[in-house]
N, C-alpha and C positions, 0 to 999 in steps of 0.2 A: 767329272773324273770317273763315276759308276758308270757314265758312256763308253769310256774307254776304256775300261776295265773289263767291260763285257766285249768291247770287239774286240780286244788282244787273246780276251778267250777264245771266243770263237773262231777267232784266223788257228791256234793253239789245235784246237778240239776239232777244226776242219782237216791239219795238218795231219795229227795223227788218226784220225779217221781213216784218208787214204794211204797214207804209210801203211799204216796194220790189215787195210785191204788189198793195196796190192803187193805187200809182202806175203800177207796168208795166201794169195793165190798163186806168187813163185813157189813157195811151200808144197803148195800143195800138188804142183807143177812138178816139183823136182821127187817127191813123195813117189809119186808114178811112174818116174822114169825108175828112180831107186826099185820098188817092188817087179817092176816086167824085167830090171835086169838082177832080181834078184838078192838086192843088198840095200844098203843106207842104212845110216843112225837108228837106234832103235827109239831115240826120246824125239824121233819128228812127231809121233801123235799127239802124245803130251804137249810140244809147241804150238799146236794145231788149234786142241781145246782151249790152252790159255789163251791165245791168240782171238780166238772164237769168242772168247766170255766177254775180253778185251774189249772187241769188236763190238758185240751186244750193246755194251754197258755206255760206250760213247755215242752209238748211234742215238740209245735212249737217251744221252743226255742232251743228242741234236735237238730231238724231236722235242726235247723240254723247252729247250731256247725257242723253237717256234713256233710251239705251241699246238703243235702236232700229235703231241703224246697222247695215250688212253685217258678220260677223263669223266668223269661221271659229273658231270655238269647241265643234266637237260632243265633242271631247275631252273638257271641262271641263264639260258636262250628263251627261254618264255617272259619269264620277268624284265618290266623294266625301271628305269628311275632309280630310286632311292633303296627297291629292295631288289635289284637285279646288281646294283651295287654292292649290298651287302651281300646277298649270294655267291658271288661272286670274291668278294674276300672271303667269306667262311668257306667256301670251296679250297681256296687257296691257304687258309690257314692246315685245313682238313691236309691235303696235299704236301704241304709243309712238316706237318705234324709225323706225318706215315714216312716222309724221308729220314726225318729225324731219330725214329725209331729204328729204322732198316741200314742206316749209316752207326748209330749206335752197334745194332747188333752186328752187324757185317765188321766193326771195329777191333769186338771183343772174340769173333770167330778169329781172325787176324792176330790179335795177339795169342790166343789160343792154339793156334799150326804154329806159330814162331816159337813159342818152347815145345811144343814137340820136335821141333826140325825135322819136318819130314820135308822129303825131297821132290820137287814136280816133275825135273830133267836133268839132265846134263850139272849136275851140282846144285841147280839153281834150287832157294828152296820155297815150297811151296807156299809160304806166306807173301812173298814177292810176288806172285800171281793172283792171289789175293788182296795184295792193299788197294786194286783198283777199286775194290765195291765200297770201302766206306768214303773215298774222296769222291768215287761218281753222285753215290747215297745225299752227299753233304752237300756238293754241286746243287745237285738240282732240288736237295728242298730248299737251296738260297735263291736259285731261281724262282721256286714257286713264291716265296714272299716277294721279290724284286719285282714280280707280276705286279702283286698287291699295290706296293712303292710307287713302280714306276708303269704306268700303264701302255707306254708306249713298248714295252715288252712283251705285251699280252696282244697278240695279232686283234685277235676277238672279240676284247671286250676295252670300255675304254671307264676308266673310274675319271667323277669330274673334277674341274681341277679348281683349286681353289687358289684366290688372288686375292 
């Protein structure tokens, strides 16, 4: 079931990946044409950045699923057995730990713009552009443990399995 929970993400988080890429590039498309003749919406920047952070924040959360993200792990390519295992989970707890944190905070930032109402564009308010960082936050320290779990989510490293 945690199989497929993880590919209906992914098909999800591939989906809007390129949505919000080749939308920011009509965007940005039609930005151009707006400015050389002069006119357009003034809240396309603002769509632009949100869009951009957006953008950011899914990408990272590819590179989590495959384990492509930045990772301070040189410990755990050296080591092997029993303690390239365990390095490998305290990597991953570490990892976990620091989403956990950054999904918290990015939460309470969140609720914080939401009683201010301030606005990002076009009405929309800026806490709505924001809720992406505490779900991406949360995303991927669940990933980082799923590593742990399930090691066939971890390109790299393989934890042994017990029968």
């Amino acid at each position: 079931m945690l199989h497929k929970l993880d590919d209906a993400l992914a098909r999800v988080e591939n989906a809007l990946l390129a949505f919000l890429g080749l939308g920011l590039l009509a965007v940005a498309a039609a930005q151009l044409i707006f400015r050389m003749t002069g006119g357009g919406p003034v809240w396309l920047d603002a769509l632009m950045r949100t869009a951009t952070l957006w953008l950011a924040l899914l990408g990272a959360l590819v590179a989590t699923r495959e384990g492509r993200q930045l990772r301070i792990d040189a410990l755990v390519r050296k080591l092997e057995g029993v303690w390239g295992t365990a390095a490998a989970v305290v990597v991953g707890l570490f990892t976990a730990t620091i989403c956990a944190f950054l999904a918290y905070s990015s939460y309470t930032l969140t609720v914080m713009e939401r009683e201010g109402g301030a606005m990002v564009f076009a009405g929309i308010p800026n806490w709505w552009a924001m809720a992406a960082l505490p779900i991406v936050f949360t995303l991927m320290g669940l990933r980082a443990l799923g590593q742990i779990v399930r090691p066939s989510l971890s390109p790299e490293h393989t934890l042994p399995e017990h029968t």
